[in-house]
LUMKEFI-502119 format. One record per atom (N, C-alpha, C): residue in three letters; x, z, y. Coordinates in steps of 0.2 Angstrom, whole numbers. Layout:
! residues N
(pt 'Ala' (X Z Y))
...
END
This chain:
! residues 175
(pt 'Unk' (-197 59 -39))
(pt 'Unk' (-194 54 -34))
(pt 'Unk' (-191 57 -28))
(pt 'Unk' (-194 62 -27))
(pt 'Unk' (-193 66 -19))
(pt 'Unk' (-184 70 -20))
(pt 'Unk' (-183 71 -24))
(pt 'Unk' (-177 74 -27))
(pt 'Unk' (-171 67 -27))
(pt 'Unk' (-174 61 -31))
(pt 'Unk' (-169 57 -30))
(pt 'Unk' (-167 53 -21))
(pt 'Unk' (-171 55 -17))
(pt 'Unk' (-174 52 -13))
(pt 'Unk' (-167 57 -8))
(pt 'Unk' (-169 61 -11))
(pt 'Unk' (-164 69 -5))
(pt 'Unk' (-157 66 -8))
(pt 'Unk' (-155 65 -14))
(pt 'Unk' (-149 66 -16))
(pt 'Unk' (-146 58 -15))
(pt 'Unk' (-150 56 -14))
(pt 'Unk' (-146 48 -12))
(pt 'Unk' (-146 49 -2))
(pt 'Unk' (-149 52 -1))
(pt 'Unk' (-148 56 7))
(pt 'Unk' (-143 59 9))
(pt 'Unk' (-142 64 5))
(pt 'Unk' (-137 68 6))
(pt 'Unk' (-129 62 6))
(pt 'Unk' (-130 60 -1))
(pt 'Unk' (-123 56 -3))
(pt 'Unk' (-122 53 3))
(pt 'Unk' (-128 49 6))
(pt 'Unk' (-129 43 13))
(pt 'Unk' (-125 46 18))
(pt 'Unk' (-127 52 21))
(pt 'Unk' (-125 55 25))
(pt 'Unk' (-116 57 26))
(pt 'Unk' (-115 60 18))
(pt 'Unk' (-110 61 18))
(pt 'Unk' (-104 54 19))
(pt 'Unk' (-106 50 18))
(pt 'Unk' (-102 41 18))
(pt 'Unk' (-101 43 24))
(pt 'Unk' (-107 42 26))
(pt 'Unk' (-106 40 32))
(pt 'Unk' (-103 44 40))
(pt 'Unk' (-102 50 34))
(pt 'Unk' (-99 56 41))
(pt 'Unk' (-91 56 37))
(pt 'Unk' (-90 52 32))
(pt 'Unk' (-81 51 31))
(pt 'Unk' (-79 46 34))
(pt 'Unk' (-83 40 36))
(pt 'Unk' (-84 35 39))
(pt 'Unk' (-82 35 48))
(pt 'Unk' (-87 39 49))
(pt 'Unk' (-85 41 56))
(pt 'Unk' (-80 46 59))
(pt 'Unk' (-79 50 53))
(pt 'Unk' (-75 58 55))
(pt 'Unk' (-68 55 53))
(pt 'Unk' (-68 50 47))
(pt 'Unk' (-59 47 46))
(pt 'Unk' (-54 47 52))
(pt 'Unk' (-57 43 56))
(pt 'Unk' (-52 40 60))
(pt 'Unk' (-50 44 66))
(pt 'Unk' (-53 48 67))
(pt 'Unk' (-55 53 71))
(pt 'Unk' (-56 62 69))
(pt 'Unk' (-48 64 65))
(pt 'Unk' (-49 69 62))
(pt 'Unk' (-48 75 65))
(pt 'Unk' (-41 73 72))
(pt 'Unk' (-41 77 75))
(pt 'Unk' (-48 79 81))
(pt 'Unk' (-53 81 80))
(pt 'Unk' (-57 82 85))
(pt 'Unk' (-61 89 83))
(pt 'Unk' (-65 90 88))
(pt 'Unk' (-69 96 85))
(pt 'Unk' (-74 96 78))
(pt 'Unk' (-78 91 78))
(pt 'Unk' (-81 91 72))
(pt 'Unk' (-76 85 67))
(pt 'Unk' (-69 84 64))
(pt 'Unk' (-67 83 63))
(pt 'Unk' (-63 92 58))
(pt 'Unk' (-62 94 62))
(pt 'Unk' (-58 102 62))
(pt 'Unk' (-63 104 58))
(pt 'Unk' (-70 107 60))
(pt 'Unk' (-73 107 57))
(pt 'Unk' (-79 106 51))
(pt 'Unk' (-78 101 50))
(pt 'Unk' (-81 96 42))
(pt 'Unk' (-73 95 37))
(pt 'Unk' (-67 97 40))
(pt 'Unk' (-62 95 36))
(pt 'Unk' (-61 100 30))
(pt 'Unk' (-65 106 29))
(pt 'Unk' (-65 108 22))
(pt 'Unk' (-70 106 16))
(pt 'Unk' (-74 102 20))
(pt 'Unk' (-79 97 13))
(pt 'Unk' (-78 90 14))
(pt 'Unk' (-72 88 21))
(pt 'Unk' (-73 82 18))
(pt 'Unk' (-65 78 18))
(pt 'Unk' (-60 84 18))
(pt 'Unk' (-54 84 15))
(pt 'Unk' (-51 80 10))
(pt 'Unk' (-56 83 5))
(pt 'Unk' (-53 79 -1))
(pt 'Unk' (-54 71 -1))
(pt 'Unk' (-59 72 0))
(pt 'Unk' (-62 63 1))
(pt 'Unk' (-57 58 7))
(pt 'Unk' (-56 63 9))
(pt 'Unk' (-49 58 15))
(pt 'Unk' (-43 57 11))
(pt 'Unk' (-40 62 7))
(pt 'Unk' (-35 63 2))
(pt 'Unk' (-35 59 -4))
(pt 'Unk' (-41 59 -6))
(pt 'Unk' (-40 53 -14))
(pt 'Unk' (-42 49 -10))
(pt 'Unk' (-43 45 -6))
(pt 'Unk' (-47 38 -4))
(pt 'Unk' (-39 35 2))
(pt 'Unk' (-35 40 3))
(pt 'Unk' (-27 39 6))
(pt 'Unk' (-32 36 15))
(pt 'Unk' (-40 39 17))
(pt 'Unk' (-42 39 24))
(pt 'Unk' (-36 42 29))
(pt 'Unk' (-38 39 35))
(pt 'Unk' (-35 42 40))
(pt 'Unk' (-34 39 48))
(pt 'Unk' (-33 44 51))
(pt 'Unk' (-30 39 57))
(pt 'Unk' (-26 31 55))
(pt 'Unk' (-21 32 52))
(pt 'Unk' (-16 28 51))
(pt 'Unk' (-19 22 47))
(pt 'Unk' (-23 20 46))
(pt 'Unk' (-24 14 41))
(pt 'Unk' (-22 8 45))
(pt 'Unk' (-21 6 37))
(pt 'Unk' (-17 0 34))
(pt 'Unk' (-18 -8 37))
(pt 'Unk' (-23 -9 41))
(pt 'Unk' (-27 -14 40))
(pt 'Unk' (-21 -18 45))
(pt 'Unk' (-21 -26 44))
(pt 'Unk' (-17 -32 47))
(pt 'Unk' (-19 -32 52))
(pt 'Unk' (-23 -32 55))
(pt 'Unk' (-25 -31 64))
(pt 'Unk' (-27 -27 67))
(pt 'Unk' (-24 -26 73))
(pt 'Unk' (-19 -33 75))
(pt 'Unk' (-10 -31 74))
(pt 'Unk' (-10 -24 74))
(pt 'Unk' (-5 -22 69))
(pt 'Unk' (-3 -20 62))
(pt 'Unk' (0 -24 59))
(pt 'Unk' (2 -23 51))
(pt 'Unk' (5 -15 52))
(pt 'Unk' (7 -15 54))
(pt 'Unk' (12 -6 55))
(pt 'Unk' (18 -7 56))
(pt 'Unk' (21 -1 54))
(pt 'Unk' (28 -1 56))
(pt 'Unk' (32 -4 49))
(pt 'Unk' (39 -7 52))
(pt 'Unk' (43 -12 49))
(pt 'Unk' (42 -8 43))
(pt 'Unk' (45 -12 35))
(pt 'Unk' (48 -9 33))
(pt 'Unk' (55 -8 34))
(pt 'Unk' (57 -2 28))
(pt 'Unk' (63 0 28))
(pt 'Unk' (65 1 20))
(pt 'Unk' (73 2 19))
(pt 'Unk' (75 4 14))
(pt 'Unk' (83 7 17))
(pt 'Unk' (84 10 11))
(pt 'Unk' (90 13 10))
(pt 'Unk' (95 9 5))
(pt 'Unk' (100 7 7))
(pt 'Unk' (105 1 3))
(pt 'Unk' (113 7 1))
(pt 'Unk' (114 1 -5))
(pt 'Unk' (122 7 -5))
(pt 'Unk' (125 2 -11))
(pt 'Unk' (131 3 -10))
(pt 'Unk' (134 0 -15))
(pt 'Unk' (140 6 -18))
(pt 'Unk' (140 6 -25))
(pt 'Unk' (146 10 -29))
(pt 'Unk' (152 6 -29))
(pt 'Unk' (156 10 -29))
(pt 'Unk' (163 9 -28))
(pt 'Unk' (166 12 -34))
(pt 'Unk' (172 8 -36))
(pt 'Unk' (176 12 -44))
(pt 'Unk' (182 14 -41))
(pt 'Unk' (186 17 -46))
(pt 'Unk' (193 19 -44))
(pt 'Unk' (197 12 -42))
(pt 'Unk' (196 9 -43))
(pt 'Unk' (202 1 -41))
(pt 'Unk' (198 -2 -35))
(pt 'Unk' (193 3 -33))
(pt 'Unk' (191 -2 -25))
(pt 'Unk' (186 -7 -23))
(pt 'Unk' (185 -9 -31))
(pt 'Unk' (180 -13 -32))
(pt 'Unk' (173 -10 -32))
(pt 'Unk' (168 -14 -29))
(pt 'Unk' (160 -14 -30))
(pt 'Unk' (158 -17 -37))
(pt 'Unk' (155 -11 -41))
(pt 'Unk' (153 -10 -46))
(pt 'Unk' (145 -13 -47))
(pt 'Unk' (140 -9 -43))
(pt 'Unk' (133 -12 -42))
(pt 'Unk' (130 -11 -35))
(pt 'Unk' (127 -15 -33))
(pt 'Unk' (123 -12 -29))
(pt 'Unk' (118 -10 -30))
(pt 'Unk' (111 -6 -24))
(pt 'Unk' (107 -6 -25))
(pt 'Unk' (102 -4 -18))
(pt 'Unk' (96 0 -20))
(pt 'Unk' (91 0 -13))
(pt 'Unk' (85 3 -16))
(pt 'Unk' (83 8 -10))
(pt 'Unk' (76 11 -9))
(pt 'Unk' (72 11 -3))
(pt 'Unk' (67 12 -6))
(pt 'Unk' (63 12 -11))
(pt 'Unk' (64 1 -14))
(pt 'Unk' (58 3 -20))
(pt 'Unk' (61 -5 -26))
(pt 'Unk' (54 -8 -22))
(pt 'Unk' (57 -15 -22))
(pt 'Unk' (50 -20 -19))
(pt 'Unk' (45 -20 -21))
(pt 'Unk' (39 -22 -20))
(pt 'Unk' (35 -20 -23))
(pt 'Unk' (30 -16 -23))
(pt 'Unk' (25 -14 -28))
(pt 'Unk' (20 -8 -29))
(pt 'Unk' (23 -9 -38))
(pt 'Unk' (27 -4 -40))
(pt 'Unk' (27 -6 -48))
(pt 'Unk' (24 0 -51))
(pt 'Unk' (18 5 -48))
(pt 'Unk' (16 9 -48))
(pt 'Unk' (7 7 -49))
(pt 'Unk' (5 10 -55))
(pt 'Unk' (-4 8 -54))
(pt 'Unk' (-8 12 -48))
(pt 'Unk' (-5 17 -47))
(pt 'Unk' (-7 22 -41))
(pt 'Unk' (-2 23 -35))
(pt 'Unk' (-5 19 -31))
(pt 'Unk' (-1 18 -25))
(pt 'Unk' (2 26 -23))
(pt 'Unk' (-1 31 -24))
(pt 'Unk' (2 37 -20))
(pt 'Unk' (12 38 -23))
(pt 'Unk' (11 34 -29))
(pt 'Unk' (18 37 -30))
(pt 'Unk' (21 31 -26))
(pt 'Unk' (21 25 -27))
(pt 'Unk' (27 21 -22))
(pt 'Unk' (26 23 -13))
(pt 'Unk' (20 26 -11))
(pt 'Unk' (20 31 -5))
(pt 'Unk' (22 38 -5))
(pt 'Unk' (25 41 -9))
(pt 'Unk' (30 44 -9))
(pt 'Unk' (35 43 -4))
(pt 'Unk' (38 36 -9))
(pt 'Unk' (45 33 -9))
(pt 'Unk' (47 33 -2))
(pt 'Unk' (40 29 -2))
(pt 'Unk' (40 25 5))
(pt 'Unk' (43 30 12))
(pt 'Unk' (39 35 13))
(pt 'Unk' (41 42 15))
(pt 'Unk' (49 46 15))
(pt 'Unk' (50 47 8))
(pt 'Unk' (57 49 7))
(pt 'Unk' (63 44 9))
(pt 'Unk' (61 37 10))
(pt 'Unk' (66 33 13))
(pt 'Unk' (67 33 19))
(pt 'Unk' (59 35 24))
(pt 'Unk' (59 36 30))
(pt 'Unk' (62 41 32))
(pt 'Unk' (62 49 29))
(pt 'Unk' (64 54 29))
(pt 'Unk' (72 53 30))
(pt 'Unk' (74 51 27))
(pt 'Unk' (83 48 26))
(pt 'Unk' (85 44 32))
(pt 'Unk' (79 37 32))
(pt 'Unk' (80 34 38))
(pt 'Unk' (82 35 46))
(pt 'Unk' (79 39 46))
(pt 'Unk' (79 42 54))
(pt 'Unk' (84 48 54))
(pt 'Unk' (89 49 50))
(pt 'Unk' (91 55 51))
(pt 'Unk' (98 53 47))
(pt 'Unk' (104 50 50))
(pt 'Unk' (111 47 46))
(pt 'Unk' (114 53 45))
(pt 'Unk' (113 58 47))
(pt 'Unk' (115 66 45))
(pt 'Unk' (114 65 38))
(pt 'Unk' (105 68 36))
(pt 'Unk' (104 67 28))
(pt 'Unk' (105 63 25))
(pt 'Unk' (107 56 28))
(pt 'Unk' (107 50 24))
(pt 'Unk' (114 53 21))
(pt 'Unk' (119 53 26))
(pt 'Unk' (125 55 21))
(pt 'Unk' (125 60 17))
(pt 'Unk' (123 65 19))
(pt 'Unk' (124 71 15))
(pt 'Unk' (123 73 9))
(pt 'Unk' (117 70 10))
(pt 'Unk' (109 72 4))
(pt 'Unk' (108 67 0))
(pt 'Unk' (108 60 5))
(pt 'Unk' (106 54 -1))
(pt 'Unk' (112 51 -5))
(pt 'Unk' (117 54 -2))
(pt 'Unk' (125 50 -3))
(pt 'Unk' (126 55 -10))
(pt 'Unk' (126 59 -11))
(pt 'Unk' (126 64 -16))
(pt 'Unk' (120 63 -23))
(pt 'Unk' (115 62 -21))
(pt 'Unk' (110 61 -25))
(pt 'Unk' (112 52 -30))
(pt 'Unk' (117 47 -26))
(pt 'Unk' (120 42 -29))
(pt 'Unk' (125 43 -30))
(pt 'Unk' (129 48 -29))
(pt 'Unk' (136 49 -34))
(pt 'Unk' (133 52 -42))
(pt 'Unk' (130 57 -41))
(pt 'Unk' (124 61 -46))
(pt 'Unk' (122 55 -51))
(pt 'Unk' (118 50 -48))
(pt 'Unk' (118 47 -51))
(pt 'Unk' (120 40 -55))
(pt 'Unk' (127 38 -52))
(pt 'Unk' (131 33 -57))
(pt 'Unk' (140 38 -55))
(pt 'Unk' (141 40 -64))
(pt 'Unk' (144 46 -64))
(pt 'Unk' (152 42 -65))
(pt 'Unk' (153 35 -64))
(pt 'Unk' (157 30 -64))
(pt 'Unk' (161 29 -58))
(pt 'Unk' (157 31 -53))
(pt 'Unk' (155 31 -45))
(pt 'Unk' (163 35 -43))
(pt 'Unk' (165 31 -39))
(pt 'Unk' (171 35 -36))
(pt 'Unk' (172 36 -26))
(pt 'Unk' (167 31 -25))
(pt 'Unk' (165 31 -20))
(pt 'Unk' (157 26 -16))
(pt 'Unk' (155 27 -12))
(pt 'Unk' (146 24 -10))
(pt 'Unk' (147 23 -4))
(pt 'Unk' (147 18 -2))
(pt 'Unk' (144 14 2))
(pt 'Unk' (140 13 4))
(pt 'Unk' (136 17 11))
(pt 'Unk' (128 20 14))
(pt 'Unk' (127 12 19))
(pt 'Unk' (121 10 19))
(pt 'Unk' (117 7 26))
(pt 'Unk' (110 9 27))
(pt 'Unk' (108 6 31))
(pt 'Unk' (98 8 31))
(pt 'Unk' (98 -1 34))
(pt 'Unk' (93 -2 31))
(pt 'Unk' (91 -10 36))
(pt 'Unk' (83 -8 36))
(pt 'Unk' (81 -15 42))
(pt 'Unk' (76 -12 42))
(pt 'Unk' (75 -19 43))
(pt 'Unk' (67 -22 39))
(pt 'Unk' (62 -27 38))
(pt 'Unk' (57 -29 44))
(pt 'Unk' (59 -36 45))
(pt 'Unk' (56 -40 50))
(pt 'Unk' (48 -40 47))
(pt 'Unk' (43 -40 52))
(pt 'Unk' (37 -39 50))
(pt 'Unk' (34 -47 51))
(pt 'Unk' (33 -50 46))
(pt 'Unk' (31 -56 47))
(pt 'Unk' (25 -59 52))
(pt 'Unk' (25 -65 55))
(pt 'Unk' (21 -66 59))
(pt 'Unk' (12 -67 56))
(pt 'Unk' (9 -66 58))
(pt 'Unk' (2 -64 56))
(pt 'Unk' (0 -72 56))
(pt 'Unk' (1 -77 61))
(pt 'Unk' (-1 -85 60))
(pt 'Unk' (4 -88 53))
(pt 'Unk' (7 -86 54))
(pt 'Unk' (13 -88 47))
(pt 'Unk' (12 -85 40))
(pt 'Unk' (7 -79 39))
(pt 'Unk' (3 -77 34))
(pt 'Unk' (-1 -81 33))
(pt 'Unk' (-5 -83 39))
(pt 'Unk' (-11 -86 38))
(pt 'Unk' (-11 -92 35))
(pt 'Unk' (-6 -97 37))
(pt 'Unk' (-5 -103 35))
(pt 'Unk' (-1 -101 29))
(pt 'Unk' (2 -99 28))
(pt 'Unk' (6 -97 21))
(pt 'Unk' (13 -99 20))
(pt 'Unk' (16 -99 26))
(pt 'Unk' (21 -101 28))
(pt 'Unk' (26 -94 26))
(pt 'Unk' (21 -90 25))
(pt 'Unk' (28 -83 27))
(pt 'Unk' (19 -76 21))
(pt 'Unk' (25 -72 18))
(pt 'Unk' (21 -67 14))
(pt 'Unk' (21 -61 17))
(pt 'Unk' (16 -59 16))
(pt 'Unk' (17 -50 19))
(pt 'Unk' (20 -47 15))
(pt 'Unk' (20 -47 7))
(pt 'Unk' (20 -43 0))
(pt 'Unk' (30 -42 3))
(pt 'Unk' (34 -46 4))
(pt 'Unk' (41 -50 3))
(pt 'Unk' (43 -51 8))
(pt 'Unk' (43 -44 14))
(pt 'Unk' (51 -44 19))
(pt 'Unk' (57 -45 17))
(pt 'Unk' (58 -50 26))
(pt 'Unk' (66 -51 25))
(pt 'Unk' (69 -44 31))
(pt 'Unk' (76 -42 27))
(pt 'Unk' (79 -38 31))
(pt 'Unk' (84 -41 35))
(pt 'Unk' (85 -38 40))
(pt 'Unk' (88 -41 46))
(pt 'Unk' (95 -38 45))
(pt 'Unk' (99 -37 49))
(pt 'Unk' (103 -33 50))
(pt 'Unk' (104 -28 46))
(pt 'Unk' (109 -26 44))
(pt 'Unk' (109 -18 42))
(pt 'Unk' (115 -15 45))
(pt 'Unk' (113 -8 44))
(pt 'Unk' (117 -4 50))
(pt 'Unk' (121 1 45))
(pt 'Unk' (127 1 44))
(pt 'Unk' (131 4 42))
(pt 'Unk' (131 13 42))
(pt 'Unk' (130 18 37))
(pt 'Unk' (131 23 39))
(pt 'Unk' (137 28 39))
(pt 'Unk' (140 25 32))
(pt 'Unk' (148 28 33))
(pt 'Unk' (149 27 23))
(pt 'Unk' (154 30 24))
(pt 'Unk' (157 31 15))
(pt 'Unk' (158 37 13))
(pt 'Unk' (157 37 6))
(pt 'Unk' (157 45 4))
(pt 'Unk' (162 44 -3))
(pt 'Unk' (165 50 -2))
(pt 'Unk' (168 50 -8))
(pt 'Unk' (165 56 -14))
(pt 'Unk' (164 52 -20))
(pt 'Unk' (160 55 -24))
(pt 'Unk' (164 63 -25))
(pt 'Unk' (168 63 -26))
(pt 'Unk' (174 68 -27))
(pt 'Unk' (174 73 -25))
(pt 'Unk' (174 70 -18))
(pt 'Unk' (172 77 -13))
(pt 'Unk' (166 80 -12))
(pt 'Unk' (161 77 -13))
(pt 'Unk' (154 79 -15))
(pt 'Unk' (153 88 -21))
(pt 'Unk' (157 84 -27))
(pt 'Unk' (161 88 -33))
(pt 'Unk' (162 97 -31))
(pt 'Unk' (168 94 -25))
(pt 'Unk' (171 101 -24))
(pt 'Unk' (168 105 -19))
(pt 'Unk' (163 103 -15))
(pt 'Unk' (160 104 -9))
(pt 'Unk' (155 110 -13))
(pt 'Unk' (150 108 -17))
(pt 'Unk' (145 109 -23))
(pt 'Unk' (147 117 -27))
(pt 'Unk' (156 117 -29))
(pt 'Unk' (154 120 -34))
(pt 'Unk' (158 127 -29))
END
């Protein structure tokens, strides 16, 4: 009984020093318990930054929009990232996305360069793309509550143009 007694102790203790040491990684005994209890912040997605609705939901969302262009000038498809949603059983993969959109977002350098190239790459029809970023009103938390408005299903605002790429020149730049 003495043995179940320690091991249900130890797990106790351990809770409850992921509990208190999460939110507070950067400290001294945060620095110091971060190599046993690392991992436990990592599968369990702990941290400063958590997620919870109050009294701030977080930062807006955000995507990446673009439309293909064909030889005759016309809009072929559009599209946008990251896909609304969780279409993912394990959230780490649509927080990836979430991420690499952000990485793009704040930098119209790579947005042109890197993500403009990666959509010609990928619709080989493409004669030219059309970049924006918009960025998602964060809905009001009494408009949640009453059910007037969803968290799951931002609306975007505005979008901000970034420029045009010609698939083409991507080609010769490349080889």
């Amino acid at each position: 009984m003495s043995i179940r007694r320690a091991i249900l102790s130890v797990a106790l203790v351990f809770q409850l020093a992921v509990v208190i040491i999460g939110p507070n990684k950067e400290t001294y005994h945060g620095y110091l318990l971060a190599p046993v209890l690392e991992p436990m912040f990592n599968a369990l997605e702990l941290g400063p930054n958590w997620s919870f609705f109050a009294p701030d939901p977080g930062p807006a969302p955000i995507r990446l929009e673009w439309e293909i262009i064909d030889d005759k000038d016309e809009v072929v498809r559009t599209g946008y990232f990251p896909e609304e949603g969780y279409p993912y059983f394990i959230n780490e993969r649509q927080t990836r996305r979430v991420a690499l959109a952000r990485f793009f977002f704040y930098s119209d350098e790579r947005h042109l360069n890197v993500w403009s190239s990666w959509v010609c790459r990928s619709n080989p029809d493409a004669n030219s793309v059309r970049l924006w970023k918009a960025e998602g009103k964060i809905p009001n938390l009494f408009k949640v509550q009453t059910g007037e408005e969803s968290i799951e299903t931002p609306t975007y605002g505005e979008r901000k143009s970034i420029g045009n790429v010609f698939c083409h020149s991507l080609e010769k730049e490349g080889a």
